[in-house]
N, CA, C and O atoms as a GROMACS GRO file, in nm:
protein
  564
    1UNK      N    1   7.785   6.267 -12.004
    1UNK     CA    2   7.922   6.311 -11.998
    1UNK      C    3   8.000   6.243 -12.110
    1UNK      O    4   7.972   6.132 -12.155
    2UNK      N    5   8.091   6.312 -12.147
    2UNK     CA    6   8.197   6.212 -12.290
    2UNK      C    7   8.336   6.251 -12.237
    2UNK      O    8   8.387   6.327 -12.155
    3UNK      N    9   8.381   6.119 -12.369
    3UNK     CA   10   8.460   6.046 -12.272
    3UNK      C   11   8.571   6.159 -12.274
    3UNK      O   12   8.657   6.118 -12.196
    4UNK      N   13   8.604   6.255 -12.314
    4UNK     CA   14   8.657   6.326 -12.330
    4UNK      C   15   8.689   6.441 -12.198
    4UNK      O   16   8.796   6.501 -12.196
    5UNK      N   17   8.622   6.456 -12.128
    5UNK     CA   18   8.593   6.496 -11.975
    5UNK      C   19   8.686   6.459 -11.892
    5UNK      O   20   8.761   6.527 -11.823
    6UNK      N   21   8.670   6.296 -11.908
    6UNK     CA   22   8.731   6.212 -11.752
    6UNK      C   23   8.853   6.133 -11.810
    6UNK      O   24   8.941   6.093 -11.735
    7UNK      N   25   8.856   6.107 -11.964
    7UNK     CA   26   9.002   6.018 -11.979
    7UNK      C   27   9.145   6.067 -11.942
    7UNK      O   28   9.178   6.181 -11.911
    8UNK      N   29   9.198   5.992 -11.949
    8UNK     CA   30   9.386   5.990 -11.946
    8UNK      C   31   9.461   6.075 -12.033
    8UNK      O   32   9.438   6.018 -12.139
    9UNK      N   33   9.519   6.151 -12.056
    9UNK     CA   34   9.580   6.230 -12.147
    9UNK      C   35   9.710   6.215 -12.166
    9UNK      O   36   9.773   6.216 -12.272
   10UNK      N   37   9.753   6.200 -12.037
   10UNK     CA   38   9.898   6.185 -12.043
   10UNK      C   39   9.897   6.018 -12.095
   10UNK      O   40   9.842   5.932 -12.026
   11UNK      N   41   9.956   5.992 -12.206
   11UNK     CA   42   9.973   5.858 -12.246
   11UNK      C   43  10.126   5.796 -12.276
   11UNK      O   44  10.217   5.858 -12.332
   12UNK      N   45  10.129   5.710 -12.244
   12UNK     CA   46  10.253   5.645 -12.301
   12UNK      C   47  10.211   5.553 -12.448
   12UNK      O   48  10.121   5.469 -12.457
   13UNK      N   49  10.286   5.588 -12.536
   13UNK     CA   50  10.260   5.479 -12.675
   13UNK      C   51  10.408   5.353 -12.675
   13UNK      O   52  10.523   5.385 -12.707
   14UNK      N   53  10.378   5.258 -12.646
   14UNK     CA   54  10.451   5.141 -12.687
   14UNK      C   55  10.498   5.129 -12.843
   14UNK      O   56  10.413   5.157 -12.928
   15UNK      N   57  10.609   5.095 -12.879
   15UNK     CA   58  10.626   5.047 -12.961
   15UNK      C   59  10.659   4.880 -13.014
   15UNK      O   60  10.711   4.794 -12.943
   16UNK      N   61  10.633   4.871 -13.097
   16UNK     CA   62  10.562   4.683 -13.109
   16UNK      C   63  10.772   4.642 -13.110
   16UNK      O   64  10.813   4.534 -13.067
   17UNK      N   65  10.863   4.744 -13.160
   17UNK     CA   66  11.031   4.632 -13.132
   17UNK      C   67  11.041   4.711 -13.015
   17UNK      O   68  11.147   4.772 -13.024
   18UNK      N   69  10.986   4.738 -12.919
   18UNK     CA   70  11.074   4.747 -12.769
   18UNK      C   71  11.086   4.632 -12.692
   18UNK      O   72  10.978   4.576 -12.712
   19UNK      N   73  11.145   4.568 -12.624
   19UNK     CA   74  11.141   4.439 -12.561
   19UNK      C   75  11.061   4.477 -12.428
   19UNK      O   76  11.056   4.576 -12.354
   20UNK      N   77  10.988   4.328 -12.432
   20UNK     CA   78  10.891   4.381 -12.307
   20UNK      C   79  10.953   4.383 -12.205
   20UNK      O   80  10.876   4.379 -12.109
   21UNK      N   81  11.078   4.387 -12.171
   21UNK     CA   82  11.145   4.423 -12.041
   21UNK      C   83  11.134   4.527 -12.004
   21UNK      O   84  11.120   4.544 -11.883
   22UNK      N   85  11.134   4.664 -12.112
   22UNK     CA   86  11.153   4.812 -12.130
   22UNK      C   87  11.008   4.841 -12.101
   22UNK      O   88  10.972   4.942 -12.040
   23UNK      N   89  10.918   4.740 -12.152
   23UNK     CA   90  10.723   4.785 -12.088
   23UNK      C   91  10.762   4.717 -11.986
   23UNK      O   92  10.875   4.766 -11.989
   24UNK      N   93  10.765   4.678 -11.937
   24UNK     CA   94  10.755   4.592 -11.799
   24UNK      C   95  10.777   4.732 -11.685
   24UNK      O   96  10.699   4.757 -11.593
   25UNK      N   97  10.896   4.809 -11.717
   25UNK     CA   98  10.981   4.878 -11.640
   25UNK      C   99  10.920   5.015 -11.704
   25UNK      O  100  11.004   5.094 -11.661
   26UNK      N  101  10.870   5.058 -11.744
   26UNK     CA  102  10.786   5.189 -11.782
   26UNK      C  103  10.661   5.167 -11.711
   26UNK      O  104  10.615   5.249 -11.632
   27UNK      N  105  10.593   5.024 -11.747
   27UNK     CA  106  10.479   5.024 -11.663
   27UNK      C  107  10.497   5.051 -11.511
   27UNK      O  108  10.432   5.129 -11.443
   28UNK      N  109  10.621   4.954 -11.463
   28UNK     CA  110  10.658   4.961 -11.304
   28UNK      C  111  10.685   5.092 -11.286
   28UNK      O  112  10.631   5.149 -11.192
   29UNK      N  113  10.749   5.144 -11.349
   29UNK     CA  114  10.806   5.320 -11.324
   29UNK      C  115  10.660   5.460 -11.301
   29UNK      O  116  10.645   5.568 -11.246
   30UNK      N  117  10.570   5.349 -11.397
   30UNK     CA  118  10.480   5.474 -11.427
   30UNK      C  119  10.321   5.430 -11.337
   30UNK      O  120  10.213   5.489 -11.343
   31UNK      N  121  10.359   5.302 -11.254
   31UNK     CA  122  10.192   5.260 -11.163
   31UNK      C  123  10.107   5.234 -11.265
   31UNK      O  124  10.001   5.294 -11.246
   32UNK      N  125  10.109   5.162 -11.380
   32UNK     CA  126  10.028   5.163 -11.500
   32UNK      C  127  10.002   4.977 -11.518
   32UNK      O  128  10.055   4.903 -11.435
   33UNK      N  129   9.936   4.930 -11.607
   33UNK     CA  130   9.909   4.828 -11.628
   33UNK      C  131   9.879   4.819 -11.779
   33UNK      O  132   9.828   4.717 -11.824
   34UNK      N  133   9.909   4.926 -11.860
   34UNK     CA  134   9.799   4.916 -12.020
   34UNK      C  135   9.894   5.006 -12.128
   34UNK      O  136   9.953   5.110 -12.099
   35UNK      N  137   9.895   4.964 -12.210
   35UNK     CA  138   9.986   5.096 -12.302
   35UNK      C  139   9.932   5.044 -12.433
   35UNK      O  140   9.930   4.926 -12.466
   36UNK      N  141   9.889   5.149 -12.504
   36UNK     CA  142   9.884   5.164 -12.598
   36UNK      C  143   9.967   5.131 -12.741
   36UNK      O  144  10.028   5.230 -12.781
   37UNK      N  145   9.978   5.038 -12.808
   37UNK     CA  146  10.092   5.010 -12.917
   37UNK      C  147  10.114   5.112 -13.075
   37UNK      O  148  10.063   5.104 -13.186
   38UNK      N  149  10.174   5.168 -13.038
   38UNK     CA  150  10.175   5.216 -13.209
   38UNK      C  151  10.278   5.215 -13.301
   38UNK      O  152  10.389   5.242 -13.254
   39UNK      N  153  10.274   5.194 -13.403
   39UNK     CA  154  10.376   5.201 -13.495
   39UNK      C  155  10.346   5.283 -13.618
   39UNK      O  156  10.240   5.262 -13.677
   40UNK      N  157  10.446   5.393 -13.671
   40UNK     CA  158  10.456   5.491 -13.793
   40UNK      C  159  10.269   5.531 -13.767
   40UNK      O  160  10.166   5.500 -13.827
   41UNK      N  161  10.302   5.618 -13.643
   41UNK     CA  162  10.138   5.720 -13.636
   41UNK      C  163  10.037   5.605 -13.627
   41UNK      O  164   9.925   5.656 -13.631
   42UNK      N  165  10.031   5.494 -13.619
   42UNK     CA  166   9.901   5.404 -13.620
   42UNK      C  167   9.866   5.361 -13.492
   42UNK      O  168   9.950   5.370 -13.403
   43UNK      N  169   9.734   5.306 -13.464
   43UNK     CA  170   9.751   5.244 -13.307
   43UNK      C  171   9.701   5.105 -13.404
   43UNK      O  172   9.602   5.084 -13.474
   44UNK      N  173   9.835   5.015 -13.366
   44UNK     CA  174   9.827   4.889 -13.407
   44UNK      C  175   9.791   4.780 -13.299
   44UNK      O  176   9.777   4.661 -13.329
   45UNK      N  177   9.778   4.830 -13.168
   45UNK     CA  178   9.734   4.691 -13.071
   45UNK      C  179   9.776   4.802 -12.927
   45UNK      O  180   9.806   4.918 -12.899
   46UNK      N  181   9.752   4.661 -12.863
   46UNK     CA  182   9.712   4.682 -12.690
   46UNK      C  183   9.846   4.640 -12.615
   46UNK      O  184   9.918   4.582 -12.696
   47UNK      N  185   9.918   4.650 -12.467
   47UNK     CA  186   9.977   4.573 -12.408
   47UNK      C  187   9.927   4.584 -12.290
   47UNK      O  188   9.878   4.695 -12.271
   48UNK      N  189   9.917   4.497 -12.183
   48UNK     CA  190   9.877   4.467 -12.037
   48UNK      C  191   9.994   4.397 -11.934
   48UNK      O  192  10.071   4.308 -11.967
   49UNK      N  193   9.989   4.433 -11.862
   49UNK     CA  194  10.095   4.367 -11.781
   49UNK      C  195  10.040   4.225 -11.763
   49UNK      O  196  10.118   4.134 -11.734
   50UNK      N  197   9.943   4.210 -11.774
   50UNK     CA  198   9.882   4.049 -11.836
   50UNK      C  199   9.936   3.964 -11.913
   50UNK      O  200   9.994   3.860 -11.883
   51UNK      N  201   9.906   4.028 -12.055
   51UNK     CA  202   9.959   4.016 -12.125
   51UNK      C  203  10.154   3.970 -12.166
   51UNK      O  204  10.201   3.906 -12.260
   52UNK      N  205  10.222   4.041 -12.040
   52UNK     CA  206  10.376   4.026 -12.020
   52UNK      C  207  10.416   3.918 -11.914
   52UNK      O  208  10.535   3.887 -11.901
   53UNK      N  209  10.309   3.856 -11.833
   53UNK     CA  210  10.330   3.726 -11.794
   53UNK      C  211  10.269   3.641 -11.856
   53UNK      O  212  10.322   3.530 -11.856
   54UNK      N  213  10.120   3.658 -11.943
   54UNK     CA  214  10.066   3.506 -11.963
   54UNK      C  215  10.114   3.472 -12.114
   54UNK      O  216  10.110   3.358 -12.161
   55UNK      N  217  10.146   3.554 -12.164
   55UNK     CA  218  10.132   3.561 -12.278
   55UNK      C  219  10.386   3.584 -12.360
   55UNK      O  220  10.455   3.570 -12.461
   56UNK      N  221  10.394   3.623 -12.218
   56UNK     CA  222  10.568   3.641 -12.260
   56UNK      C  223  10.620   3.541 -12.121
   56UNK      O  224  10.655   3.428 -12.156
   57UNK      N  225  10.627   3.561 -12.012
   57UNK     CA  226  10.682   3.476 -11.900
   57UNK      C  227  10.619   3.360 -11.894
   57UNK      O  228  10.706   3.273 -11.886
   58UNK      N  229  10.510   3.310 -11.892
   58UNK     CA  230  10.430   3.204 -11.890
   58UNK      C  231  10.485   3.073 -11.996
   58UNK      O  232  10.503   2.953 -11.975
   59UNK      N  233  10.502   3.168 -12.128
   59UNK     CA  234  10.548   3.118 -12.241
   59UNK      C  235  10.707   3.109 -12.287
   59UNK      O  236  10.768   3.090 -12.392
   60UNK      N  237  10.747   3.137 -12.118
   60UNK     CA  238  10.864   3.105 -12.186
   60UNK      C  239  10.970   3.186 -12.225
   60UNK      O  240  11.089   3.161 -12.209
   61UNK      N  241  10.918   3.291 -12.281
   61UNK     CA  242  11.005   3.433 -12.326
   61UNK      C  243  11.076   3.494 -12.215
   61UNK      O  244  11.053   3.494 -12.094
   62UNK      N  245  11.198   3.561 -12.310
   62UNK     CA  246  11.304   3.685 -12.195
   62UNK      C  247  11.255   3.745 -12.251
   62UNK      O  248  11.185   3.750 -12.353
   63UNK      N  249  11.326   3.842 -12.124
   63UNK     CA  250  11.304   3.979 -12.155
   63UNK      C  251  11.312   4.053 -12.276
   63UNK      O  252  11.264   4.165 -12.291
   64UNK      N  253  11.364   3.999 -12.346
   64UNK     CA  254  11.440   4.063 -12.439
   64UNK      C  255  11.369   4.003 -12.612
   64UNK      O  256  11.416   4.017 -12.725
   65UNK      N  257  11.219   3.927 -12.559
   65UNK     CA  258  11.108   3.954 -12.663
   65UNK      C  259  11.051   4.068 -12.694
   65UNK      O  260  11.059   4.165 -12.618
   66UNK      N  261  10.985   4.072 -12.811
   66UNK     CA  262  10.921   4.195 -12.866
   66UNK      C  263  10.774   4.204 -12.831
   66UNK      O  264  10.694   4.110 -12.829
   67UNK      N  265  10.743   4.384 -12.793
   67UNK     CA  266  10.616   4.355 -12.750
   67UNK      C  267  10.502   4.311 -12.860
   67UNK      O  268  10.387   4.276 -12.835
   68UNK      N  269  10.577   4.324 -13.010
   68UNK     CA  270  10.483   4.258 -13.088
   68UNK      C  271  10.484   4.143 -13.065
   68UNK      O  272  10.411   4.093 -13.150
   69UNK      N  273  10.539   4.033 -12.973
   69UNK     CA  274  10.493   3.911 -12.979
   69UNK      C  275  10.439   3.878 -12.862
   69UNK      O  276  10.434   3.759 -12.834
   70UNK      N  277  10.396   3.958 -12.786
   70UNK     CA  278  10.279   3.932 -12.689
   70UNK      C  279  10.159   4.089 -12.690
   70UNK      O  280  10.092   4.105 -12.587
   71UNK      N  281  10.150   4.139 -12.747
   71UNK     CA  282  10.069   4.220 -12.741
   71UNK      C  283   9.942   4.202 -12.783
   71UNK      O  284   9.925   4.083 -12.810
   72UNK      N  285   9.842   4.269 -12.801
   72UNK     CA  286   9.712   4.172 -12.839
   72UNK      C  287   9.690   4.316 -12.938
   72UNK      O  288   9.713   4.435 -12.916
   73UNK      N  289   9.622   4.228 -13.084
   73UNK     CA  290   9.648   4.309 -13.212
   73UNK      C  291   9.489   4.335 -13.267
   73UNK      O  292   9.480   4.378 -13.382
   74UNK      N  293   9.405   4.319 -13.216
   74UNK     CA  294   9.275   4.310 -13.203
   74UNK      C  295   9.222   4.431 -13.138
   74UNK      O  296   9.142   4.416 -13.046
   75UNK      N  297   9.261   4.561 -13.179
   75UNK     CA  298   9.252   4.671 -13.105
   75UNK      C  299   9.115   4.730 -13.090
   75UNK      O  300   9.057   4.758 -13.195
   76UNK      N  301   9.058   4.753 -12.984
   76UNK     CA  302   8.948   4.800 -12.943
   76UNK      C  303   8.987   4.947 -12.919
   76UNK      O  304   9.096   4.987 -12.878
   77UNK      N  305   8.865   5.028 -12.955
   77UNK     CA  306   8.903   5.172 -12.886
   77UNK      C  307   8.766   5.239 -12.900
   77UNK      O  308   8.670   5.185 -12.956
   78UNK      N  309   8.764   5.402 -12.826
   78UNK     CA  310   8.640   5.438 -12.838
   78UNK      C  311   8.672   5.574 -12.910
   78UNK      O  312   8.781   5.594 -12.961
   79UNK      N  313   8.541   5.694 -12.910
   79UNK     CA  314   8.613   5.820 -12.977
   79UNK      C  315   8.580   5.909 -12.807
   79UNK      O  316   8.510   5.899 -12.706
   80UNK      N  317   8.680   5.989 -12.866
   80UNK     CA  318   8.669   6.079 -12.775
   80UNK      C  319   8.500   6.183 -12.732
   80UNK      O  320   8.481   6.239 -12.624
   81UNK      N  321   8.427   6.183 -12.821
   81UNK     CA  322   8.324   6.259 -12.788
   81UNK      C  323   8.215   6.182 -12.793
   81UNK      O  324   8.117   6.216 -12.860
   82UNK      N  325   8.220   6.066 -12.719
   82UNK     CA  326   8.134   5.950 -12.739
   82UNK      C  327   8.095   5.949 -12.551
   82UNK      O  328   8.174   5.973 -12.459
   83UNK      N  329   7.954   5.913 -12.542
   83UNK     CA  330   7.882   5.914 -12.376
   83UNK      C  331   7.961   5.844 -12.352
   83UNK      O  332   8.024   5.775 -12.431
   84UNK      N  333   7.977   5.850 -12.202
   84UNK     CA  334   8.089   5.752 -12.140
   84UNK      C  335   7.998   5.630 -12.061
   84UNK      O  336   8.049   5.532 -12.007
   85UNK      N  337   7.896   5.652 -12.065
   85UNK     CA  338   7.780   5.524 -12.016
   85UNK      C  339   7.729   5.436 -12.137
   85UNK      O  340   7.652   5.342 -12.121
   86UNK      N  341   7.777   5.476 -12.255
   86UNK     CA  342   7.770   5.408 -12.388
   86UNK      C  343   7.895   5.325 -12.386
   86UNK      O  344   7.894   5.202 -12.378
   87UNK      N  345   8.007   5.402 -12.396
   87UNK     CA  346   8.141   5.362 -12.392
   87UNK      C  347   8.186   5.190 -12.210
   87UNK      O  348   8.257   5.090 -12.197
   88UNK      N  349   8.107   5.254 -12.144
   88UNK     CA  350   8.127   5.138 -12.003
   88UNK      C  351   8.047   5.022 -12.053
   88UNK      O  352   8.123   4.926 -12.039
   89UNK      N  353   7.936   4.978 -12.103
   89UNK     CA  354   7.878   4.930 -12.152
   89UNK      C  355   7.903   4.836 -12.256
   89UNK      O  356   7.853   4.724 -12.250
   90UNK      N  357   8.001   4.884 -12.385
   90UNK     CA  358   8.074   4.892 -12.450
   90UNK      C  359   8.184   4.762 -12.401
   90UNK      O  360   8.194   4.648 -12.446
   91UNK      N  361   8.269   4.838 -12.281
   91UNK     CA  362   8.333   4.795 -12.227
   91UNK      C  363   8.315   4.636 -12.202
   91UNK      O  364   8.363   4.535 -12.252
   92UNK      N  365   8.228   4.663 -12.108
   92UNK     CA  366   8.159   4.575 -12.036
   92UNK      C  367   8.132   4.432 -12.158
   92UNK      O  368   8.139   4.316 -12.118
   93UNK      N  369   8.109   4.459 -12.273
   93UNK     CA  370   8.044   4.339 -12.321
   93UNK      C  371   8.212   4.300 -12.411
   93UNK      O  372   8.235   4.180 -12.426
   94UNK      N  373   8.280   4.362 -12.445
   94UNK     CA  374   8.426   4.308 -12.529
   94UNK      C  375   8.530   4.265 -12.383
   94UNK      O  376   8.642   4.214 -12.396
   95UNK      N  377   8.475   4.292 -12.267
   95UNK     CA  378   8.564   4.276 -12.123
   95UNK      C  379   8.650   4.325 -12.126
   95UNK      O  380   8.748   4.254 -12.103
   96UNK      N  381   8.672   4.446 -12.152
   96UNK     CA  382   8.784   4.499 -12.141
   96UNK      C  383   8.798   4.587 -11.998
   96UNK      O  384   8.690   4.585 -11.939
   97UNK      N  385   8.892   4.657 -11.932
   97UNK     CA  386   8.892   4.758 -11.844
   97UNK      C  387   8.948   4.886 -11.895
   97UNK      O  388   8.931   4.993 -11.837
   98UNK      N  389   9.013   4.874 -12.002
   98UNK     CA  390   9.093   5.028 -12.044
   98UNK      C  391   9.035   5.015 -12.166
   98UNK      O  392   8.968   4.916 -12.193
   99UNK      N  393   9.058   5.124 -12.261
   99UNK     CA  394   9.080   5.098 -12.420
   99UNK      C  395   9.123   5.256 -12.486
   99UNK      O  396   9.067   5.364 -12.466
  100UNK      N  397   9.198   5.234 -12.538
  100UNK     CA  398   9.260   5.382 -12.596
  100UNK      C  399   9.131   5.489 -12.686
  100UNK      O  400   9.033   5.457 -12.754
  101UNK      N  401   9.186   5.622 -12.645
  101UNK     CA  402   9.035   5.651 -12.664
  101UNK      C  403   9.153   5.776 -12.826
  101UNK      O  404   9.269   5.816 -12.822
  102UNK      N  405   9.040   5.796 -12.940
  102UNK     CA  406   9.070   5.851 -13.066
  102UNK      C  407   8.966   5.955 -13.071
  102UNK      O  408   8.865   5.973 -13.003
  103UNK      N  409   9.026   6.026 -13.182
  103UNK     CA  410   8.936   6.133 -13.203
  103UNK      C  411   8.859   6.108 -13.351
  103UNK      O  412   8.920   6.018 -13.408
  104UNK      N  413   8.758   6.150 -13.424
  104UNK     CA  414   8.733   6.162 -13.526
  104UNK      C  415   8.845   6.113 -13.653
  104UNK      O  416   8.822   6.052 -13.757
  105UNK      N  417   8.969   6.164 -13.599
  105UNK     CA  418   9.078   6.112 -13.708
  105UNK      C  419   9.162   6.008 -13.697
  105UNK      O  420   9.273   5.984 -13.745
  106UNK      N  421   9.056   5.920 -13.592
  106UNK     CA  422   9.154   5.805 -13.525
  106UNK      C  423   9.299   5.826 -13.523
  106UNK      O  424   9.387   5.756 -13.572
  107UNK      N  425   9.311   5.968 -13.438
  107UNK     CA  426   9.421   6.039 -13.357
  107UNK      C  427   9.391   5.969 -13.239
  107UNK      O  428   9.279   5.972 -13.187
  108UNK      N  429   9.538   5.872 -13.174
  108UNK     CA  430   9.528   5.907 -13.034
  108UNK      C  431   9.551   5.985 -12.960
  108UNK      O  432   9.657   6.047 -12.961
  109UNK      N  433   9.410   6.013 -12.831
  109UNK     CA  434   9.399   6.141 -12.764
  109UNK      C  435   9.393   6.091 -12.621
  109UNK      O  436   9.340   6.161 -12.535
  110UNK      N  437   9.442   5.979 -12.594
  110UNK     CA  438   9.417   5.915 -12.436
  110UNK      C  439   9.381   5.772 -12.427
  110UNK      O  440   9.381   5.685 -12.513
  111UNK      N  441   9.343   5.768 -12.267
  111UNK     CA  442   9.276   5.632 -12.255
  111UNK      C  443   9.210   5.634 -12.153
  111UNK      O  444   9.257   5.664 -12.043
  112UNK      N  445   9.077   5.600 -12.176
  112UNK     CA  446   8.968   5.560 -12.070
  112UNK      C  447   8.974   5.411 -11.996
  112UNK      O  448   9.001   5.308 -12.057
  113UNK      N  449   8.940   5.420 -11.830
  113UNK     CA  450   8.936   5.332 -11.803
  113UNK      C  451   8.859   5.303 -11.692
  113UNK      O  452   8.866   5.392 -11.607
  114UNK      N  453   8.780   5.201 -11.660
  114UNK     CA  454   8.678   5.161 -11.606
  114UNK      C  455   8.676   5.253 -11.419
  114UNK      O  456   8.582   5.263 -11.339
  115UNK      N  457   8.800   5.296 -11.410
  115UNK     CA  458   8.825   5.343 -11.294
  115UNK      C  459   8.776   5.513 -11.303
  115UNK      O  460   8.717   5.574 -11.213
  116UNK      N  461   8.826   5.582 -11.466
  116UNK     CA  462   8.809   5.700 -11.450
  116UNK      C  463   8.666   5.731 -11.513
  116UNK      O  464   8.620   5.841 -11.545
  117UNK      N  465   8.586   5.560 -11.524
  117UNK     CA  466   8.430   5.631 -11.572
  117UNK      C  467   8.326   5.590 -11.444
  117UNK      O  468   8.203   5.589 -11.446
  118UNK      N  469   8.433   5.550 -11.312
  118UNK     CA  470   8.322   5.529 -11.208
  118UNK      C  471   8.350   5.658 -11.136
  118UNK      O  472   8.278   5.687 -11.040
  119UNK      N  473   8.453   5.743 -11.175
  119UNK     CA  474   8.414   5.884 -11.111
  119UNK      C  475   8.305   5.976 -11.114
  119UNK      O  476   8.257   6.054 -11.031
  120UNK      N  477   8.270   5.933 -11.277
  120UNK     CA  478   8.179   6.022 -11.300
  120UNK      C  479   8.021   5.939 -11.358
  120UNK      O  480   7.924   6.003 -11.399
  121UNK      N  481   8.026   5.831 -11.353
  121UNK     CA  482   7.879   5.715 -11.378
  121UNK      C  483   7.903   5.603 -11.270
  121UNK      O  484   7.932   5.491 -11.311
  122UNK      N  485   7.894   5.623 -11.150
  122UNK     CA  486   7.924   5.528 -11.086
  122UNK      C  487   7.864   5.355 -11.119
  122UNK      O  488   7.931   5.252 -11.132
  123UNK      N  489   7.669   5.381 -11.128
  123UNK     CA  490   7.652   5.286 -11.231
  123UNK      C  491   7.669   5.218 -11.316
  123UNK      O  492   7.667   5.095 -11.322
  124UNK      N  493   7.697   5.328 -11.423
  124UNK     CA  494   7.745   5.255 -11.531
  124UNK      C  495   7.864   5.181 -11.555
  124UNK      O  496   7.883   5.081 -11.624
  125UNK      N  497   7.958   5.265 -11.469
  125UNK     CA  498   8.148   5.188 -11.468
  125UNK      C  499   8.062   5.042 -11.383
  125UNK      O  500   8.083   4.930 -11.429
  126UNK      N  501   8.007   5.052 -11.312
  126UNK     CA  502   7.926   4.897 -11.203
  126UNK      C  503   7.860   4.813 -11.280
  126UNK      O  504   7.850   4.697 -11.240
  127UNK      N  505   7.795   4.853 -11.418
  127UNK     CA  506   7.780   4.749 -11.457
  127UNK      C  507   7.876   4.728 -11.569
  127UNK      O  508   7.859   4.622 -11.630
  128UNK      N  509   7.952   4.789 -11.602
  128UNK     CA  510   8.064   4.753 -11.743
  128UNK      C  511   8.142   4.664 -11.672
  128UNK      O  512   8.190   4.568 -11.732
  129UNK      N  513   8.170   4.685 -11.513
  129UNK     CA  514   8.330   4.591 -11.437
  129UNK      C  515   8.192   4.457 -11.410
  129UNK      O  516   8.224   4.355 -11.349
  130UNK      N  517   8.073   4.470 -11.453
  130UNK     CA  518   8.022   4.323 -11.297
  130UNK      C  519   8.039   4.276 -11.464
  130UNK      O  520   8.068   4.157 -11.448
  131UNK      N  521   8.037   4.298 -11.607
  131UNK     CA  522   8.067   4.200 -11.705
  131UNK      C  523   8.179   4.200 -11.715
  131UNK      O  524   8.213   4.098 -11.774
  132UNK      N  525   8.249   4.251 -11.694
  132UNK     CA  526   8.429   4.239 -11.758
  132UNK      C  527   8.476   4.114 -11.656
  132UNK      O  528   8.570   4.037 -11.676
  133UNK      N  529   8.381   4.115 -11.538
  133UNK     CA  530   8.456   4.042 -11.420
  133UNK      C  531   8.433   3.898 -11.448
  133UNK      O  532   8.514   3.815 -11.406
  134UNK      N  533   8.318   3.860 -11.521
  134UNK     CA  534   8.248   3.774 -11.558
  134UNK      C  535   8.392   3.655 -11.610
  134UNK      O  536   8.493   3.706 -11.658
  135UNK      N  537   8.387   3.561 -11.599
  135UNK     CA  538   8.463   3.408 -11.685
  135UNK      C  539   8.498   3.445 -11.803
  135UNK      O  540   8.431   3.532 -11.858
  136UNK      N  541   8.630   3.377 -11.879
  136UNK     CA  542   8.618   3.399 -12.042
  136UNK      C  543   8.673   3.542 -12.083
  136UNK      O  544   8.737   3.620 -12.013
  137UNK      N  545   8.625   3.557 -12.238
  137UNK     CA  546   8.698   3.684 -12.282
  137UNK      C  547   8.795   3.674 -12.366
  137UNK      O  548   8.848   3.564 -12.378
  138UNK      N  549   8.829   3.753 -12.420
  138UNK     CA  550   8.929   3.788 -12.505
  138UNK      C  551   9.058   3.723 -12.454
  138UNK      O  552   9.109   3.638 -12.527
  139UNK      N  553   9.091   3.740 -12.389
  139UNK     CA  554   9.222   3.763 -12.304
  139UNK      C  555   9.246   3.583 -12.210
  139UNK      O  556   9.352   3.533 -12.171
  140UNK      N  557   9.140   3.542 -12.203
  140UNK     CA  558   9.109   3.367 -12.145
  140UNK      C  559   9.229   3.318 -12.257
  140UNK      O  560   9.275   3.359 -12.364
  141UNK      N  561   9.247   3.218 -12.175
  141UNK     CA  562   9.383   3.135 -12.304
  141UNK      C  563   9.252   2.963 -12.282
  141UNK      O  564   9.277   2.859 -12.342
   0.00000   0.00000   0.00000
């Protein structure tokens, strides 16, 4: 199956000067945890509601910081017509649970996430989450 099947379509794109008060409250508005960052057509980074406490409240920041200064700029992503048991796998070893998914023209076209690839690989989303769950990571301070 690819990933193109089972991802997210409807996306929200962050922009890196919105204050993360405005993600905070899009995420709360929208049941979400992940947004995509872009700036002038690019996908320049990631945000997590993680990310908006450990990395903005934790540290100190109001609301009224930029999500470029807690966002994580190290952008992972997959393509859209890529196996999605390649892609969990994938997952699984950078620990991630989401990652914005592109097309051939590194167009964003969505976002896959460990939830919408155990619909359809139950396995495989099982073993991408038993590493993501694992200690450490990207995201460890």
């Amino acid at each position: 199956m690819k990933v193109s099947e089972i991802m997210s379509r409807d996306v929200e794109i962050a922009n890196p000067n919105q204050t993360i008060a405005e993600i905070a409250r899009c995420m709360a508005d929208r049941q979400i945890g992940f947004l995509p960052v872009g700036d002038n057509d690019r996908l320049v980074g990631t945000i997590t509601d993680r990310d908006l406490v450990v990395r903005g409240l934790a540290d100190g920041l109001g609301g009224d910081a930029k999500v470029r200064d807690v966002m994580s700029r190290d952008v992972k992503y997959c393509f859209e017509d890529e196996d999605v048991d390649e892609v969990t796998r994938n997952m699984g070893q950078v620990q991630v649970r989401r990652l914005p998914v592109v097309n051939r023209d590194k167009r964003l076209t969505g976002v896959i996430s460990l939830g919408d690839a155990s619909l359809a690989d139950t396995a495989a989303a099982g073993a991408g989450l038993k590493k993501v769950s694992r200690p450490g990571g990207a995201h460890a301070h």
